[in-house]
VOBA-1610 file (N, C-alpha, C; in pm, whole numbers, padded with zeros to 5 digits, always signed):
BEGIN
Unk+04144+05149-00713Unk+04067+05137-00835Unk+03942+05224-00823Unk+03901+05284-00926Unk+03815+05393-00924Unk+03657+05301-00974Unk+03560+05365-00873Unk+03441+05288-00863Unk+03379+05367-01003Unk+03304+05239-01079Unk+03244+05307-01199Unk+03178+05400-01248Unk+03080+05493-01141Unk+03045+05602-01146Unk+03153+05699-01138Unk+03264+05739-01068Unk+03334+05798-01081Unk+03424+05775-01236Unk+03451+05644-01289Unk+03514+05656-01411Unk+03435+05693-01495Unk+03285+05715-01503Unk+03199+05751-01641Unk+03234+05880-01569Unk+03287+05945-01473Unk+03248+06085-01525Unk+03396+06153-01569Unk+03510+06063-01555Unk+03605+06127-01648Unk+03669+06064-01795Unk+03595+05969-01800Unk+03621+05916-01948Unk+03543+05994-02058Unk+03615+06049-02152Unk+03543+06123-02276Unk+03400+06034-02327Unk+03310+06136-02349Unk+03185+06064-02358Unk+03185+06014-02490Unk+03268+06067-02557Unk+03274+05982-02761Unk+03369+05869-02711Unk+03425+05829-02598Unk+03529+05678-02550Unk+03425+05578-02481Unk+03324+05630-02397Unk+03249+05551-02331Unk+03146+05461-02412Unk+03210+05297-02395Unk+03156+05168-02364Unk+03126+05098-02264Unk+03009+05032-02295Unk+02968+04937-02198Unk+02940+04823-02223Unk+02907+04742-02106Unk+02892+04573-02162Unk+02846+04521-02033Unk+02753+04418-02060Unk+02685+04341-02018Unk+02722+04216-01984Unk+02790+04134-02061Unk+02892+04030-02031Unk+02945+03969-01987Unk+03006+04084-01865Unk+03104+04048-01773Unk+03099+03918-01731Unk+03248+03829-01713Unk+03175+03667-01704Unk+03178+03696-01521Unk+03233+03784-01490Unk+03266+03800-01319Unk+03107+03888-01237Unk+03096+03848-01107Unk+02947+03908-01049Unk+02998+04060-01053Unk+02905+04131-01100Unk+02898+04256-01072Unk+02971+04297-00905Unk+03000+04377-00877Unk+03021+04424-00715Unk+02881+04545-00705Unk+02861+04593-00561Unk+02842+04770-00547Unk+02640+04746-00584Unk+02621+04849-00664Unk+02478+04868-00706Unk+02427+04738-00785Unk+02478+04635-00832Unk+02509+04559-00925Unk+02498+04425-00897Unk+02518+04449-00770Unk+02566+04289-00696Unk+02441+04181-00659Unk+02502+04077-00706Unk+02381+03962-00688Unk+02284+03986-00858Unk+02346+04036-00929Unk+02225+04077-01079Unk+02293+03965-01163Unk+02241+03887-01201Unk+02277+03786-01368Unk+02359+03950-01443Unk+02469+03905-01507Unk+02500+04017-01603Unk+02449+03990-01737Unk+02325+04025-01802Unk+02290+03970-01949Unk+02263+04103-01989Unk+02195+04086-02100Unk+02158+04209-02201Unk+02042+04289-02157Unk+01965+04228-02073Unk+01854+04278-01981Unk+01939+04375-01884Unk+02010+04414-01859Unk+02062+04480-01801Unk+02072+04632-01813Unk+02121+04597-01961Unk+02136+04717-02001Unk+02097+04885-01997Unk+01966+04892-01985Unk+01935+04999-01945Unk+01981+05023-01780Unk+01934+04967-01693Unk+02038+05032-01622Unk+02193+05066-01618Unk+02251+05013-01682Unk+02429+05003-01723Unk+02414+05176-01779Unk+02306+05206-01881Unk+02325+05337-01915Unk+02244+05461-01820Unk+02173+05392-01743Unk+02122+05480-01643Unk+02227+05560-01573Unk+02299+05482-01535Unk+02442+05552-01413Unk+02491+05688-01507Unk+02563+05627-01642Unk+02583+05732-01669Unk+02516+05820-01711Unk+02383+05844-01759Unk+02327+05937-01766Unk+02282+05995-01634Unk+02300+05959-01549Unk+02276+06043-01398Unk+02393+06111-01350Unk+02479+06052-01421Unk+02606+06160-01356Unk+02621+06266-01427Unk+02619+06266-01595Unk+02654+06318-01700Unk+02495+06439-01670Unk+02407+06415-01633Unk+02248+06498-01599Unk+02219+06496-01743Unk+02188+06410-01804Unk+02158+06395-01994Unk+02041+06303-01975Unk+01940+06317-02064Unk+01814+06220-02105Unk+01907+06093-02086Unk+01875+05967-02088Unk+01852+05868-02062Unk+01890+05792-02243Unk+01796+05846-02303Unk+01819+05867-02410Unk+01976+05918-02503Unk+02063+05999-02450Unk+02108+06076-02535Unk+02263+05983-02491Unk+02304+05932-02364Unk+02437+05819-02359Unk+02414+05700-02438Unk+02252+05667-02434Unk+02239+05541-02444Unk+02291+05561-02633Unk+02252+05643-02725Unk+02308+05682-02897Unk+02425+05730-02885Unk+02495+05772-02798Unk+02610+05811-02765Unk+02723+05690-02786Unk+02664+05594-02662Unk+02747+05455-02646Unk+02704+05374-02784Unk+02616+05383-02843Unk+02568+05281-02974Unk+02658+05317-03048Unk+02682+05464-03102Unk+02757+05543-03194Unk+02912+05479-03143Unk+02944+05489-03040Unk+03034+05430-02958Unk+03123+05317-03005Unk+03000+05221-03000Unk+03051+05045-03016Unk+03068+05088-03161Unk+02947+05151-03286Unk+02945+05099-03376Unk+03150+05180-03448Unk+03163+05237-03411Unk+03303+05311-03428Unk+03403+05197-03418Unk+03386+05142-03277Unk+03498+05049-03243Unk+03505+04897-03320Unk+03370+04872-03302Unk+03325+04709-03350Unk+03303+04706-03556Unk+03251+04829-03580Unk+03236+04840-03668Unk+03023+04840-03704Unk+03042+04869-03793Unk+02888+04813-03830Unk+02815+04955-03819Unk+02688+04967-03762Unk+02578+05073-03740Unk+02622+05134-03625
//
């Protein structure tokens, strides 16, 4: 199974979602963290460190993202 930094960097960046949720403990960089919504910015940190993009520019990327899939904004 491919560790999550390696899957953000071959999943198409208009496919990439994320989530906070998870009812299972994080593993890796992650481990021992409550998974809540406070999280989040780091969840988009990773991939913007792999991708070398503002911080900024995954995080409207993934919004644009959900709002496609889930619907809404």
């Amino acid at each position: 199974m491919s560790k999550p930094p390696q899957l953000a960097a071959v999943v198409p960046p208009y496919q990439l979602l994320i989530e906070t949720d998870e009812p299972r403990p994080f593993q890796g960089p992650f481990a021992g963290i409550e998974t809540t919504h406070e999280l989040l910015r780091d969840v988009i940190t990773t991939p913007a460190g792999i991708t070398e993009e503002r911080e900024a520019v995954p995080a409207v990327r993934m919004q644009n993202n959900a709002g496609r899939m889930y619907g809404g904004s």
